[in-house]
LOZA-781388 format. One record per residue (C-alpha): residue in one letter; y, x, z. Coordinates in pm, 1 decimal. Last residue first. Layout:
   code      north       east         up
      A          Y          X          Z
...
//
This chain:
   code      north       east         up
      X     2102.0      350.8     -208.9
      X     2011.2      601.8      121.7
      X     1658.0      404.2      129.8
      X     1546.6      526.4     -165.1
      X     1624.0      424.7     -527.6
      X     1613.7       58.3     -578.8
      X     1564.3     -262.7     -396.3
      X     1834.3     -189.2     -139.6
      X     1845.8       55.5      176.1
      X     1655.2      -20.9      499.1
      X     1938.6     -101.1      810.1
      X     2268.9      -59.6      559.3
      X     2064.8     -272.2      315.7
      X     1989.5     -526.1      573.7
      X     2312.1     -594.8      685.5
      X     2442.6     -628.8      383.2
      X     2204.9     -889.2      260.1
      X     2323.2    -1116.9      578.2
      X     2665.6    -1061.5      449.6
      X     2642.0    -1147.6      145.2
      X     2433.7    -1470.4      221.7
      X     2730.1    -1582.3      507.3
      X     3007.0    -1519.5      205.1
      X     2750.1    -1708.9      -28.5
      X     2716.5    -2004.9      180.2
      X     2371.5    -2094.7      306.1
      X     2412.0    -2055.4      696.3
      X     2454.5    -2449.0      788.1
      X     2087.6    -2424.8      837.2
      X     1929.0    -2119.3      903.5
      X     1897.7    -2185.7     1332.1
      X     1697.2    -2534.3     1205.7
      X     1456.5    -2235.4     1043.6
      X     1423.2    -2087.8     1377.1
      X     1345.9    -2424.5     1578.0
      X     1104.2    -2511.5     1295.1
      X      928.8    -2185.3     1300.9
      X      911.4    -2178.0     1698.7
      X      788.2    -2598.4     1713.3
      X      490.6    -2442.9     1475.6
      X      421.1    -2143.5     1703.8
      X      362.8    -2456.1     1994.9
      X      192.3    -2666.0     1784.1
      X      -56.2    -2382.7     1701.9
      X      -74.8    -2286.1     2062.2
      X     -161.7    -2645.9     2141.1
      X     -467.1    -2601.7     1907.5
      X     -598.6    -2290.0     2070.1
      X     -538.5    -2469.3     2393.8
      X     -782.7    -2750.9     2350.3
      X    -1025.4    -2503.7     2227.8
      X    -1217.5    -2427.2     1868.9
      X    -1514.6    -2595.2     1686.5
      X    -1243.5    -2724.8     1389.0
      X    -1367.2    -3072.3     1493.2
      X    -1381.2    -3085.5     1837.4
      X    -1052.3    -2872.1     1903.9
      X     -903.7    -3166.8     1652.0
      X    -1019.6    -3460.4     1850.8
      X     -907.5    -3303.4     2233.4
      X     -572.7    -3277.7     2043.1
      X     -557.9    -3624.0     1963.3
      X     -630.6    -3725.0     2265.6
      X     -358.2    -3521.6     2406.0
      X      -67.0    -3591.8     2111.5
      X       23.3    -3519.5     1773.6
      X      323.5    -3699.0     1724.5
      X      504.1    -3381.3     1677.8
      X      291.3    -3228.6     1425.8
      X      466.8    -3519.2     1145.4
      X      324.7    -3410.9      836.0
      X        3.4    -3227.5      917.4
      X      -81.2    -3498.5     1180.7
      X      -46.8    -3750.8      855.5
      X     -255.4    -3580.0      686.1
      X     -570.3    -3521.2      911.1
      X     -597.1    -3249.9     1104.9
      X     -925.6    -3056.1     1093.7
      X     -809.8    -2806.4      828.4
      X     -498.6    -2721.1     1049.0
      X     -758.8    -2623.0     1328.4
      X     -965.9    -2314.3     1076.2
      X     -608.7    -2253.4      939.1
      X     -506.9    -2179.4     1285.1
      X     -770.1    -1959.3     1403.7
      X     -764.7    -1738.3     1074.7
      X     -372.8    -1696.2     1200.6
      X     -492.9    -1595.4     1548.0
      X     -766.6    -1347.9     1414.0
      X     -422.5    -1221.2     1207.4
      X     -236.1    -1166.9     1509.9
      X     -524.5    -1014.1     1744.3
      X     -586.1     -721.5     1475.3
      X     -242.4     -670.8     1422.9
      X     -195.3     -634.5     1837.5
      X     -525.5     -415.1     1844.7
      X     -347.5      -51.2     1920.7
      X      -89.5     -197.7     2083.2
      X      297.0     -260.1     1950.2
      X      572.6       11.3     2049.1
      X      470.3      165.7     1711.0
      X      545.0     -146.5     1527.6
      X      887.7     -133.4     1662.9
      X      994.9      205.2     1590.9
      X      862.9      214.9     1235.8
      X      752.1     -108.0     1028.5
      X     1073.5     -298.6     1133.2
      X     1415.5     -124.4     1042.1
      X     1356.7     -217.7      674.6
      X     1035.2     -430.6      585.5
      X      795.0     -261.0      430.6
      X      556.1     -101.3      747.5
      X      539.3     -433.2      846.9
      X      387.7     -530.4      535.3
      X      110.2     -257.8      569.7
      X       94.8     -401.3      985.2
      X       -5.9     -718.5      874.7
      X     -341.5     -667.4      615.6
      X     -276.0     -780.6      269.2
      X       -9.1    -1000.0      126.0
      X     -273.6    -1288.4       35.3
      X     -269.6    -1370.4      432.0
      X      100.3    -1402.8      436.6
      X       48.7    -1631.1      121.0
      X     -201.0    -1815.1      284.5
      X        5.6    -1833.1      609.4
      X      314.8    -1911.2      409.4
      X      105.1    -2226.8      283.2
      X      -31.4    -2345.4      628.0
      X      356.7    -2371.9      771.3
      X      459.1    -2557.9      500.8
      X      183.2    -2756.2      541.8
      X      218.3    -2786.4      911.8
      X      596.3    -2927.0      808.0
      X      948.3    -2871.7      782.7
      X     1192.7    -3109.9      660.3
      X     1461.4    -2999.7      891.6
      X     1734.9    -2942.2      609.6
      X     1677.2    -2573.6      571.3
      X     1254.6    -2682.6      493.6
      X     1425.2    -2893.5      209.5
      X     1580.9    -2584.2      127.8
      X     1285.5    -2383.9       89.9
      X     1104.4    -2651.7     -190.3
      X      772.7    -2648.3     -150.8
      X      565.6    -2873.6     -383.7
      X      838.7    -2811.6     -687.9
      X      863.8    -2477.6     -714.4
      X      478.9    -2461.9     -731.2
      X      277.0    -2267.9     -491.1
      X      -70.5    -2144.7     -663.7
      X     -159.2    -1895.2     -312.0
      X     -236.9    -1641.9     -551.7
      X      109.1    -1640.3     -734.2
      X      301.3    -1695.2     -421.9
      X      138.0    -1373.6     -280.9
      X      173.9    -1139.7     -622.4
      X      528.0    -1269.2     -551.6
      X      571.9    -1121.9     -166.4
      X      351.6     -824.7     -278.9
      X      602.3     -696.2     -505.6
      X      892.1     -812.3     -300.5
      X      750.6     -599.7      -38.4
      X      684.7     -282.9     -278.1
      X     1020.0     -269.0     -396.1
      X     1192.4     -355.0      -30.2
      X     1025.8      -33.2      128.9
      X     1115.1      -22.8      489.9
      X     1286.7      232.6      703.0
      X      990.3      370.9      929.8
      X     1013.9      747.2      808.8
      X      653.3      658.1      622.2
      X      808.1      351.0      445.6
      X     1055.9      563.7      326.8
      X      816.0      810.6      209.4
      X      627.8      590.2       54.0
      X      938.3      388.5      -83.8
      X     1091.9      682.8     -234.3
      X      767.1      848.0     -353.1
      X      628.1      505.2     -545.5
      X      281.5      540.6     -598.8
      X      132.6      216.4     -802.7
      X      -57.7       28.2     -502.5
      X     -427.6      -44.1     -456.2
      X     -593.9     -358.7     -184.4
      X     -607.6     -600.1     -485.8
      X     -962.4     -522.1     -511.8
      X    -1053.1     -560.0     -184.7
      X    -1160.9     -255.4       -8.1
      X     -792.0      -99.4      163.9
      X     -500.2      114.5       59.7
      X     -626.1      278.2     -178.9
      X     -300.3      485.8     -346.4
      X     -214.9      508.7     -707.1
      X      -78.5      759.0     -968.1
      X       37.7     1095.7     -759.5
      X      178.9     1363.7     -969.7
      X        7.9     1724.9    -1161.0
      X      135.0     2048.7    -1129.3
      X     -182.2     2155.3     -996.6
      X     -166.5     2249.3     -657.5
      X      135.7     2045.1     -547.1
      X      -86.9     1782.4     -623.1
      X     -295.8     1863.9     -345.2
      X      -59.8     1750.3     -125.0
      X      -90.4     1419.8      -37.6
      X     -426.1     1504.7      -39.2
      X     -443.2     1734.9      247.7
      X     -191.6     1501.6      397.1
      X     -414.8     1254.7      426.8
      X     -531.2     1275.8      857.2
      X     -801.9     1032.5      833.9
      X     -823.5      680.0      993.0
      X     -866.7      446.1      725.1
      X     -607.5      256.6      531.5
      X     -564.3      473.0      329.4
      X     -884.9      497.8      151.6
      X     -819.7      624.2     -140.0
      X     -560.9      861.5     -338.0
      X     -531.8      852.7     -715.0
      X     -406.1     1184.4     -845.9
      X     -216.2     1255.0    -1162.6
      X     -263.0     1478.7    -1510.6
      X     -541.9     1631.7    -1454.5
      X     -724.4     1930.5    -1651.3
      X    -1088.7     1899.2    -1765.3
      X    -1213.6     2256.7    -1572.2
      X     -919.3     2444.2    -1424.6
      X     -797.6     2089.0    -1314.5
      X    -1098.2     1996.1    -1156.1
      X    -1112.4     2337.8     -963.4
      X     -747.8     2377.9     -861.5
      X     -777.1     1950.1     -766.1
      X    -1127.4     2032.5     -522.4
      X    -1002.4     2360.2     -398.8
      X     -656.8     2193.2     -248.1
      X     -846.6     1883.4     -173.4
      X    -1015.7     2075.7       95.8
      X     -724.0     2057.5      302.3
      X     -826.4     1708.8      431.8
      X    -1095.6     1534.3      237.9
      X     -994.7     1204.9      450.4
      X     -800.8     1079.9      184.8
      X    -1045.8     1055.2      -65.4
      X     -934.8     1187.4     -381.1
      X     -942.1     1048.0     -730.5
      X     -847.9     1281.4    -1014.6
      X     -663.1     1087.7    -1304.5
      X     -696.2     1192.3    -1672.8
      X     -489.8      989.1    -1907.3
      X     -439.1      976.9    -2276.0
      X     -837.2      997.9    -2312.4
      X    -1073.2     1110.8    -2592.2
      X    -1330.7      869.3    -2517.3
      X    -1603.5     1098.1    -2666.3
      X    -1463.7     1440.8    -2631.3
      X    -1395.9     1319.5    -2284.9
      X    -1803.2     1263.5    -2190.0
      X    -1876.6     1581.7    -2309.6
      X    -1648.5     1775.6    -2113.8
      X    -1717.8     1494.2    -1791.0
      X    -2092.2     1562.2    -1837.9
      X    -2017.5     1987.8    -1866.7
      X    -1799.0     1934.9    -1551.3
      X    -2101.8     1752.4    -1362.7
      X    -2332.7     2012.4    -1471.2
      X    -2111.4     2257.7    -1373.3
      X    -2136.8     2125.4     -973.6
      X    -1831.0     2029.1     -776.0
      X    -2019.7     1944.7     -453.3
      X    -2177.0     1583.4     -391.2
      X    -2187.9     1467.1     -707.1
      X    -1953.8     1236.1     -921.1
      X    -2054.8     1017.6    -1197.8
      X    -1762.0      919.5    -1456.1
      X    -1560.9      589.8    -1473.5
      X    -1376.7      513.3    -1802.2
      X    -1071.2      291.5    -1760.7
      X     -999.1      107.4    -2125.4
      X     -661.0      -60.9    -2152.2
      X     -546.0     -291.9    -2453.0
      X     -885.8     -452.2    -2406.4
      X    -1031.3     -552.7    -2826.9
      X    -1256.3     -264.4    -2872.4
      X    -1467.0     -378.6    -2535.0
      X    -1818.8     -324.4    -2705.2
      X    -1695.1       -4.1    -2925.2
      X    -1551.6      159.9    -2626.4
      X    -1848.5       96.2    -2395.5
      X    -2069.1      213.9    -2662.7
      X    -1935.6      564.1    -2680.2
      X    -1936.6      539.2    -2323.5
      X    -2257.1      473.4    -2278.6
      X    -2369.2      683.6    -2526.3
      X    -2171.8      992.5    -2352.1
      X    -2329.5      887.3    -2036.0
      X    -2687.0      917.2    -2133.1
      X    -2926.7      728.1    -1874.5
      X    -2900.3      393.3    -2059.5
      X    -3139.8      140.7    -1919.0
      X    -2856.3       34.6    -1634.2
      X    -2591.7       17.0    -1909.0
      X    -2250.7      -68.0    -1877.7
      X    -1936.4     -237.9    -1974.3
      X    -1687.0     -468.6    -1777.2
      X    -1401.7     -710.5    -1884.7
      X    -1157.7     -801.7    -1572.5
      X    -1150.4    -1080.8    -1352.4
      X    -1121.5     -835.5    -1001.9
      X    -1427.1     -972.6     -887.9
      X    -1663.8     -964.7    -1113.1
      X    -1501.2     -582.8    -1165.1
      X    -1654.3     -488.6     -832.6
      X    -1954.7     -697.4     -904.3
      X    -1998.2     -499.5    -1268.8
      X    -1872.7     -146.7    -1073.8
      X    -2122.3     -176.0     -754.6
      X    -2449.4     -303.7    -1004.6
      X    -2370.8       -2.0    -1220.9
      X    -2297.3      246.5     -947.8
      X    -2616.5      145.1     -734.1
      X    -2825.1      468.9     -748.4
      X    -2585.0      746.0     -866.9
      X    -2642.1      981.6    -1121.2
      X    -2607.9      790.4    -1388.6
      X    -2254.5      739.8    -1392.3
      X    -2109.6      606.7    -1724.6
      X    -1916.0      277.0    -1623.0
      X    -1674.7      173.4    -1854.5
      X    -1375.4      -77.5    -1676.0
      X    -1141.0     -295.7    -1958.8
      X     -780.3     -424.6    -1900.6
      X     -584.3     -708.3    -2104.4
      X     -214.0     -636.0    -2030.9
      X       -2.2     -860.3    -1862.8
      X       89.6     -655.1    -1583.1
      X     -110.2     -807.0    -1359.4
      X     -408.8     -686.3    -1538.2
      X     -284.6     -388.5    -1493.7
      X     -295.0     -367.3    -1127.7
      X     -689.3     -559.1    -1150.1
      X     -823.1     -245.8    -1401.1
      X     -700.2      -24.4    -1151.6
      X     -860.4     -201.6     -850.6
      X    -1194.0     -196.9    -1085.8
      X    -1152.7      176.7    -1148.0
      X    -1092.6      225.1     -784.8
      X    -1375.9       89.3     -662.0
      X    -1629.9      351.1     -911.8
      X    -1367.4      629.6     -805.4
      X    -1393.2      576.2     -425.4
      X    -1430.0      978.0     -318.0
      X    -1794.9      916.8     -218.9
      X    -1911.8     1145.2     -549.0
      X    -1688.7     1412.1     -606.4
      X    -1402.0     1328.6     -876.0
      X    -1315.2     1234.7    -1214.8
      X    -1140.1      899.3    -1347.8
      X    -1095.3      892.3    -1764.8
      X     -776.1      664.3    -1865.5
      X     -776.2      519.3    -2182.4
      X     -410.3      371.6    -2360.5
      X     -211.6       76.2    -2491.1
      X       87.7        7.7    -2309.0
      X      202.1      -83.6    -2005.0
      X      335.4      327.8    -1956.0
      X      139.4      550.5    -1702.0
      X      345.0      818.1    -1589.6
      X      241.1      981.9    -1273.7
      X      484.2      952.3     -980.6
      X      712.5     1172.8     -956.0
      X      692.7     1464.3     -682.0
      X      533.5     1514.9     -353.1
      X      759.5     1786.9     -210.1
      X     1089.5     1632.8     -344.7
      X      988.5     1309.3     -167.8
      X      937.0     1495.6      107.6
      X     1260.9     1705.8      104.2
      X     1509.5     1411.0       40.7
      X     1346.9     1199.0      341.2
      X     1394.1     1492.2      538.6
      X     1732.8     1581.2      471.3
      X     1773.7     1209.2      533.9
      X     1670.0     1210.5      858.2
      X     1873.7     1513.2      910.7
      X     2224.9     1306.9      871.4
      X     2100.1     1011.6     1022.3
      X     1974.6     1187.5     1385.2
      X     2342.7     1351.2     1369.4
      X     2572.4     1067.2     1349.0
      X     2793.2     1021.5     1002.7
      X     3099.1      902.0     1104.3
      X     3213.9     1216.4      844.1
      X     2950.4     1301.3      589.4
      X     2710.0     1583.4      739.4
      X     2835.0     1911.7      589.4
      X     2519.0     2131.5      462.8
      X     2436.5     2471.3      618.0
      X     2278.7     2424.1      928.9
      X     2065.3     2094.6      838.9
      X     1987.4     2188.1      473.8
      X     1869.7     2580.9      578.9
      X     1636.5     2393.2      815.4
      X     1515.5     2122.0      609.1
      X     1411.6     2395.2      320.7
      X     1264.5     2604.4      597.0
      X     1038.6     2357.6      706.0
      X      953.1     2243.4      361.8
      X      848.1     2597.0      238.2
      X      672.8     2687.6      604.5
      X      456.9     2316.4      566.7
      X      382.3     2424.9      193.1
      X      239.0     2737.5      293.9
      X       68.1     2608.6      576.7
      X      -96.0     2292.0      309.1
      X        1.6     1952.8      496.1
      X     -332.8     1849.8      737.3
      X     -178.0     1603.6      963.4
      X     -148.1     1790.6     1248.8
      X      -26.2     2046.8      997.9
      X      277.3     1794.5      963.7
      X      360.3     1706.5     1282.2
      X      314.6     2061.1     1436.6
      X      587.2     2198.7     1144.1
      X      816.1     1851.2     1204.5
      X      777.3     1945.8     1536.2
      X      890.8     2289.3     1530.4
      X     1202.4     2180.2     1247.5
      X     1334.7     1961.6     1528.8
      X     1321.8     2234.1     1765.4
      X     1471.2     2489.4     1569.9
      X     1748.1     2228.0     1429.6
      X     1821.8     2098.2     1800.7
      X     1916.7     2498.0     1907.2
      X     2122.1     2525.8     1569.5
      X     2311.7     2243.4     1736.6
      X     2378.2     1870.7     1578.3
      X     2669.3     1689.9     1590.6
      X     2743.8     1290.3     1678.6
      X     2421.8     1295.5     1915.1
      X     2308.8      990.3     2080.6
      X     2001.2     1007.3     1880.0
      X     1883.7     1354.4     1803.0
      X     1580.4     1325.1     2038.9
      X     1461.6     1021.2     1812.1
      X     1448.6     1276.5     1483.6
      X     1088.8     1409.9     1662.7
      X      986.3     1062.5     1730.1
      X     1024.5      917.0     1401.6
      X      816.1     1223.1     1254.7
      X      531.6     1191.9     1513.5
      X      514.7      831.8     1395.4
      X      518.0      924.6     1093.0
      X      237.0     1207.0     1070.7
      X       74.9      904.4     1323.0
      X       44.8      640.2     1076.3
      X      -22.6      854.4      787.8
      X     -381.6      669.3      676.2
      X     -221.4      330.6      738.8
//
């Protein structure tokens, strides 16, 4: 993601401590440098950077580390502590009931996110609804009704229309029955007062519970200006933050809040519609430090099962405990791997994984794995049923008949038998392993490596 390398550079700075059962006033300076370098590499506000800095600092020398406790834990979670205390809550948006106007500069994502918005609360149960006003931009109405196509939710615009307060006047009245209504203005490409006087008029209209100011994560330190001058203007209440998944430095927007008082409501974390996350500060910042983020993993781990249509009763996990495991077992947690979003996100969630290890990985290793998984589904789908139950009897000319088929090599397809004799050999390790004692203990040992399901990974 976006802040790959603010926490990698993070991880690696409270790595020198390791080893250490106290910690010197010498090892806070230099800790505290880094974390400074880290963080303006990364494009944190000065001010803010000095502020934090000194906060960890003062915390390190001053507080009493709990006894046993070894030195590179005890500041780690100083720092946790501090940057989720720099970023804030995140921005209230009840299931309920409610509009929500989007503002920003035009390129900043708002048209995509308002259809990734209206998606996340559709999942929620509640019936969603995306108004598209811009008029300004070539495109936005054919963008937001195919973006919206797409994410299953009701959609309102006009293409003949070039008044955006009738649009959205309309837009209410034609979608009067959505429990949500997302209204998505025009942006330009400097903060114009044309643009504010549309927005103005365009919120006495709609007259919205919710304002949300969508940044682009690469604006760097000028989202400072950008949220002062939208929130001087029509007033914010939260930030949406997009493209994270991209290669810019963030923390200019991470921290733009800061600027206005206001919270953090989503992040963009990629282009499909189901690519957006609510903003969690605990597990962001956890997952940032390289300790996990159970929340947001269980999260995606159902919204998974639920797209990949697995019934209780076609895959039953303890029949694959008793040795009854298959290449349609193994094709179904593919898909639902698949539906989880792009690898190295989920290996950022899972506790003592996304960090340390995933940085010792190469640059294209995530890249290569899921090519390899699109590679396998492409072979499975040229097996016949009886290969996918019983892989083992699969055999050379057999082989040479599938590679045929599925258009791929000989040794593509033995690679696949080959992971699939790895899954069963680790799920035969499982069995005998299902008592509650052995379960307790197993979930032990991952809470004291990640934390549990709720506040942070320090429980």
């Amino acid at each position: 993601m976006v802040l790959d390398d603010l926490g990698s550079s993070l991880r690696g700075t409270l790595d020198k401590l390791r080893g250490k059962s106290r910690i010197s006033e010498e090892d806070v300076e230099e800790v505290v440098k880094e974390i400074q370098r880290s963080l303006l590499s990364a494009d944190v506000d000065v001010s803010l950077v000095m502020e934090l800095s000194d906060s960890i600092k003062s915390r390190s020398l001053e507080e009493e580390p709990p006894a046993g406790t070894p030195a590179r834990d005890f500041v780690l979670r100083i720092v946790y502590e501090e940057l989720v205390d720099l970023i804030g809550e995140s921005t209230e948006l009840p299931l309920e009931e409610q509009t929500i106007l989007l503002a920003g500069l035009q390129g900043s994502g708002k048209t995509t996110t308002s259809a990734k918005m209206a998606w996340w609360f559709s999942t929620k149960g509640l019936r969603p609804a995306v108004i598209q006003t811009d008029t300004f931009r070539p495109g936005a109405y054919d963008q937001a009704k195919e973006m919206c196509r797409r994410a299953e939710v009701d959609f309102y615009g006009d293409p003949d229309c070039e008044d955006p307060v009738q649009i959205a006047r309309e837009g209410l009245e034609a979608t009067s029955e959505a429990d949500v209504h997302i209204v998505d203005t025009a942006g330009r490409h400097a903060l114009e007062e044309d643009l504010i006087d549309e927005i103005e008029d365009i919120e006495d209209v709609v007259d919205p519970d919710v304002g949300l100011l969508v940044l682009d994560a690469a604006i760097g330190q000028g989202a400072k200006d950008q949220a002062q001058q939208f929130d001087e203007s029509v007033g914010i209440d939260g930030v949406v933050i997009t493209k994270l998944d991209g290669t810019a430095k963030g923390g200019g927007a991470l921290t733009a809040v800061d600027q206005t008082d206001s919270s953090i409501a989503f992040l963009g974390t990629g282009e499909e519609v189901q690519d957006i996350e609510r903003f969690e500060p605990n597990g962001f910042i956890s997952r940032l430090l390289g300790m996990g983020d159970l929340a947001q993993l269980a999260e995606r781990v159902e919204r998974a099962m639920e797209q990949t249509g697995v019934e209780e009763e076609d895959w039953d996990p303890e029949d694959m405990l008793e040795g009854q495991f298959t290449l349609k077992d193994m094709q179904k947690q593919m898909e639902a791997m698949n539906n989880m979003g792009p690898l190295d996100q989920v290996l950022d969630m899972i506790p003592g994984f996304g960090g340390g290890i995933k940085d010792q990985l190469p640059d294209d290793a995530m890249d290569v794995t899921q090519d390899r998984m699109r590679t396998f589904e492409v072979i499975m789908d040229s097996m016949t049923d009886a290969e996918m139950e019983y892989p083992r009897a699969v055999g050379a000319s057999q082989i040479r008949r599938i590679a045929r088929g599925s258009g791929t090599d000989e040794e593509s397809v033995r690679e696949l038998l080959q992971q699939y004799k790895m899954m069963e050999k680790t799920l035969k390790q499982f069995q005998g392993m299902g008592s509650d004692k052995e379960m307790q203990r197993m979930m032990q040992q991952m809470q004291q490596q990640g934390g549990g399901m709720g506040g942070g990974p320090f429980g």
